[in-house]
C-alpha positions, 0 to 999 in steps of 0.5 A: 867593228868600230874602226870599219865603220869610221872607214866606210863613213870617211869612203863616202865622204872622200868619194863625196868630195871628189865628185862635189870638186869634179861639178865644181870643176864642170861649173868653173869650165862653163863659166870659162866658156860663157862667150864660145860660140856653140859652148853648151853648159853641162852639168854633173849629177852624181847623187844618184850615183853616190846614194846607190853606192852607199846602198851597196856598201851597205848591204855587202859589207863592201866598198863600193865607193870606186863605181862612183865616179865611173857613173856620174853622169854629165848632162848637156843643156842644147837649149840655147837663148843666145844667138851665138848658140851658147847655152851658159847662163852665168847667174844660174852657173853662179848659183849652182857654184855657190850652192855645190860650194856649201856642200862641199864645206859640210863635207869637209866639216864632216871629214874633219870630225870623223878624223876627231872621232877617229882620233879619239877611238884610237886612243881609247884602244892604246 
């Protein structure tokens, strides 16, 4: 019971992780295209997909970490102030960098205390 616990707490942290990597990934592309003409910036948005995910988990008993990533959305922004049709503002994607960032770390954080935690049951049970 314990242990299945620890499980489904690292499921969502290793889900959270990834999907923290993929906008960070999203954010470095758009920052990489801030001089292509017609680039439109996307953005990632996988809160609501994570937050039903865990819900789910919740209330089955059963992982169900693996629709996560199927149902991240990516939202692009048309709206263009350039007059190349480019969409990117490097301040805001510098910021929404830094922001996703930071999250990232507490997630790392809180993986590597579960490990401890984790650690510590297993030898509480030897």
């Amino acid at each position: 019971m314990v242990f299945d616990r620890l499980f489904t707490q690292n499921r969502i942290l290793e889900t959270a992780m990834q999907a923290t990597q993929y906008r960070n990934q999203t954010i470095i592309n758009n920052i990489a295209n801030v001089d292509t003409p017609d680039y439109k910036a996307k953005y990632v948005n996988f809160e609501g997909a994570l937050d039903e995910a865990i819900t789910k988990t919740k209330e089955t008993g059963t992982d169900q970490m693996g629709s996560v990533m199927k149902n991240i959305s990516v939202v692009t922004k048309e709206n263009s102030t350039t007059l190349d049709g480019n969409s990117i503002d490097v301040e805001i994607e510098m910021i929404n960098f830094y922001k996703n960032s930071a999250k990232y770390d507490v997630i790392v954080n809180s993986v590597l205390s579960n490990s401890n935690r984790t650690n510590s049951v297993y030898t509480a049970f030897k």
